[in-house]
C-alpha positions in Angstrom: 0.0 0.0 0.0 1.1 3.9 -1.3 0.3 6.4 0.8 1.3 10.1 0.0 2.5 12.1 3.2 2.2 16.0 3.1 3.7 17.5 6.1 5.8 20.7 5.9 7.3 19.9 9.9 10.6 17.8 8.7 10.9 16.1 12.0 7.3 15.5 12.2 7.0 14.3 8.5 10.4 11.6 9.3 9.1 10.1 11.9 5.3 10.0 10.9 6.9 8.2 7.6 9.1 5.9 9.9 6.3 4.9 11.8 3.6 4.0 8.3 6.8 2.1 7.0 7.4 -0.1 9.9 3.4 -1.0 9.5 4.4 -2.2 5.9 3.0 0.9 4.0 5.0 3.1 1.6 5.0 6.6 2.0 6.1 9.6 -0.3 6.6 13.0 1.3 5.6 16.1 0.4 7.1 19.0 1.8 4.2 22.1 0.6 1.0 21.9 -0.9 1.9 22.2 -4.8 4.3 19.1 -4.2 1.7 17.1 -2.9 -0.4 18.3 -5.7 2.6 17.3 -8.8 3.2 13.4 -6.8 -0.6 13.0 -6.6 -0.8 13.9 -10.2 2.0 11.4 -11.2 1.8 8.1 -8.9 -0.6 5.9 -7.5 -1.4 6.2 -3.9 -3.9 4.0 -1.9 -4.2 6.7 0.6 -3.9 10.5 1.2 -2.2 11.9 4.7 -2.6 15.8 4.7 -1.2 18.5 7.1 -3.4 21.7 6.8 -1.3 24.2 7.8 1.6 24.1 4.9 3.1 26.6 2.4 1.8 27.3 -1.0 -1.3 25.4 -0.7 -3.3 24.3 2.5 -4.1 20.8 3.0 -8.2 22.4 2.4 -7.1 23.4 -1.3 -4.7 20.5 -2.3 -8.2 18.2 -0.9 -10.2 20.2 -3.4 -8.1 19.7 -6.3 -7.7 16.0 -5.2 -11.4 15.3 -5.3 -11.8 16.9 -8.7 -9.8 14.1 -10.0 -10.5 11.4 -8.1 -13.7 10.6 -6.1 -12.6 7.3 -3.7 -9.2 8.2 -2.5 -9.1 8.0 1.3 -8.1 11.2 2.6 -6.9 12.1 6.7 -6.5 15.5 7.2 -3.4 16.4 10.1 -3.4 19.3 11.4 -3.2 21.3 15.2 -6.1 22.9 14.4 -9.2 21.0 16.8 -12.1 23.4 16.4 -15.8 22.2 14.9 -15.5 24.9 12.2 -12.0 23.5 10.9 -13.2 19.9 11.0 -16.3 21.1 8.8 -14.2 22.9 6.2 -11.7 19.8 6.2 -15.0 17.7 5.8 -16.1 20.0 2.7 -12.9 20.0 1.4 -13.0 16.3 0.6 -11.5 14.7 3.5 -12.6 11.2 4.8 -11.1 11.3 8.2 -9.7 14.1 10.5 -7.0 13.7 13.2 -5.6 16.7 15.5 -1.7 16.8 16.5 -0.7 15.7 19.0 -1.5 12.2 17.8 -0.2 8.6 18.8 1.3 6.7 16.1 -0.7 3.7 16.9 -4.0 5.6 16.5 -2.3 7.1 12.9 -1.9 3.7 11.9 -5.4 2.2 13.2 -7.4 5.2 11.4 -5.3 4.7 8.0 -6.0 0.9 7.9 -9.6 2.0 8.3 -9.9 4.4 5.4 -8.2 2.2 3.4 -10.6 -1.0 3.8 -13.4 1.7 3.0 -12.1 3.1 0.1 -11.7 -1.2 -1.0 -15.1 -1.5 -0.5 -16.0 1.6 -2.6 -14.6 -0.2 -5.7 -17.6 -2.0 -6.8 -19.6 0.1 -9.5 -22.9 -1.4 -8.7 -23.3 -2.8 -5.0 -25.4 -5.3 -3.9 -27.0 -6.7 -0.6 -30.4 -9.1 -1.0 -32.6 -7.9 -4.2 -31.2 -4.1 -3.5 -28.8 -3.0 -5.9 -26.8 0.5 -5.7 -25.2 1.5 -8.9 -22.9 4.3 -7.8 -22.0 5.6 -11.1 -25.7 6.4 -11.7 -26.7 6.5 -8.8 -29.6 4.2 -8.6 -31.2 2.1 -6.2 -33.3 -0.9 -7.3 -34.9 -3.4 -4.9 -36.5 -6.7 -6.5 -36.8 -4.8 -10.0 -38.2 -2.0 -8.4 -36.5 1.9 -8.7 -36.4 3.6 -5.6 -37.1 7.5 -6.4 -34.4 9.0 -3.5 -33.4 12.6 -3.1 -29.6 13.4 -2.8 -29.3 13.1 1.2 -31.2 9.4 1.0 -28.8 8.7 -2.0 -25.6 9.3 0.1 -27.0 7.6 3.3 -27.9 4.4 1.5 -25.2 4.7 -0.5 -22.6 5.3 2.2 -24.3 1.7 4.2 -24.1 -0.1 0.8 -20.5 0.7 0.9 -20.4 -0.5 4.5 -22.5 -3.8 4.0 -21.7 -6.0 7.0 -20.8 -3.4 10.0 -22.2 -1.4 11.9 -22.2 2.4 11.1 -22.1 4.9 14.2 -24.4 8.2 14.0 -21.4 10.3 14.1 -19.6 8.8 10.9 -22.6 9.0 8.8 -23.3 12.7 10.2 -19.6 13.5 9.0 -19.2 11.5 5.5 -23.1 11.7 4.3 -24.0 15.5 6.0 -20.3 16.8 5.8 -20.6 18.1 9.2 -19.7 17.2 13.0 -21.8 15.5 15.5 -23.6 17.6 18.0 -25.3 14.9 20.1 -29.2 16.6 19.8 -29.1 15.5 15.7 -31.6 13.5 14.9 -31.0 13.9 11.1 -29.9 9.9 10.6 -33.0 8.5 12.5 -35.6 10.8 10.3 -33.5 9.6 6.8 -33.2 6.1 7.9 -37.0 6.4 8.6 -37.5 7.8 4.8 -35.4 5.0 3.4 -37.1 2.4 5.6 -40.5 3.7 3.8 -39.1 3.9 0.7 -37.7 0.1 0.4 -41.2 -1.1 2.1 -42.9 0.2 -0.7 -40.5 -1.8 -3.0 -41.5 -5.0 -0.7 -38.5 -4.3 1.9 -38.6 -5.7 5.1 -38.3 -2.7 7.9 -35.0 -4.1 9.0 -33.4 -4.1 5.8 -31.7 -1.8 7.5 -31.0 -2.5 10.8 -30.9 -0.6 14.2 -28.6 -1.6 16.1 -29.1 0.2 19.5 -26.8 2.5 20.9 -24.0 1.4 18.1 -25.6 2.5 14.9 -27.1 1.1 11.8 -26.3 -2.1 9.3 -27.3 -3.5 5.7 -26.4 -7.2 6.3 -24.1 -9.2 3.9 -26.3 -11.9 3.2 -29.7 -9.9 3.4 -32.5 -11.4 1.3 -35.6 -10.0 2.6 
C-alpha cells in the first residue's frame, strides 16, 4: 500500500513516515501543498495523509483539487487545528477522516488501515446486498426490480451503508461523510433519513429491518440480506 505524506514539519514528517513504513506501508513526502499536488498527479497512492497548515497550498485546497480528480481516494487530514469549524471545512474539502496533532502513532496507523478498507469497499460500480442494488455511477437504487425515487441526502446515506455492508455504522460517521458536518449529540437527522429510506424500500416490498438498528451502536445492511 502507497500512501502520499504532506507534512511541511521535517521532523514530524520523518518520523510519521518511519512509523507508516514499519506497519508495511510506503510513504512519499511532500514538503508544501503544490508538491503534494505534482506526486498525486503522477503516482498511484492508496491513501492521502494531509497536514493543513503548509506553504503554497493548504491541506483544504490540495483536498479540493484532489477530489476533482478522483472521487474514492481516502483522505486524513493532520493538522493542530481542533475546532468544529475546521473539521467542517476539512470535511467539505474532501477529507474522509480528521485527526488533530498531538496524535499517537498507533491511532495514525489504526485510522489509516480504516480508510483504506473503506475506500476497497468503494470499488464496486454497482453494489449489492439481497434484491437491493446501488449502482454508484448512476446512482440508482433498485430493490426486486423495483426503482427507488431518492433525493440526494437518502442517496448518500444508502449509498454510504451499501458501501459499508456488514458493519455497523455509528451516528457520528454517517453525520460526518453523508452530511459533511460534526456530531452535536441533539441531531436526529440519521434516524428521520433512515426512517424515509425504511419507507421507501417497504414500498418496493423491503422488510423494515433491511436496514437495521442496532441500539446505541448504529445502523447495518447485512451481507447476506435477502428479505
Amino acid at each position: 500500500m502507497q500512501i502520499l505524506l504532506a507534512e511541511d514539519n521535517q521532523k514530524l514528517a520523518r518520523l510519521t513516515k518511519q512509523s507508516l513504513v514499519e506497519d508495511g506501508f510506503v510513504v512519499d513526502i511532500a514538503r508544501d501543498g503544490d508538491e503534494a499536488v505534482d506526486k498525486f498527479d503522477i503516482n498511484e497512492y492508496d491513501l492521502v495523509i494531509l497536514d493543513v497548515l503548509m506553504p503554497q497550498q493548504s491541506g483544504f485546497e490540495v483536498a479540493k483539487q484532489i477530489r476533482e480528480s478522483n472521487t474514492t481516494i481516502p483522505i486524513l487530514m493532520l493538522t493542530a487545528l481542533g475546532e468544529i469549524d475546521d473539521k467542517v471545512k476539512g470535511f467539505h474539502s474532501g477529507a474522509d477522516d480528521y485527526l488533530v496533532k498531538p496524535f499517537s502513532f498507533e491511532e495514525l496507523t489504526l485510522r489509516v488501515k480504516s480508510l483504506i478498507r473503506r475506500g476497497k469497499r468503494a470499488d464496486p460500480v454497482v453494489l449489492q446486498a439481497g434484491k437491493l442494488t446501488f449502482d454508484t455511477n448512476k446512482q440508482l437504487a433498485i430493490y426486486d426490480g423495483k426503482h427507488l425515487v431518492l433525493t440526494a441526502k437518502e442517496i448518500g446515506l444508502l449509498h454510504y451503508l451499501m458501501v459499508n455492508k456488514g458493519r455497523v455504522v455509528p451516528k457520528t460517521e454517517l453525520i460526518e461523510h453523508v452530511w459533511d458536518m460534526n456530531y452535536d449529540g441533539m441531531s436526529n437527522v440519521v434516524e428521520t433519513y433512515v426512517r424515509y429510506l425504511r419507507k421507501k424500500l417497504r414500498e418496493c416490498g423491503a422488510s423494515d429491518d433491511f436496514i437495521k438498528t442496532i441500539r446505541n451502536l448504529g445502523y447495518i445492511i447485512e451481507e447476506q440480506n435477502v428479505s
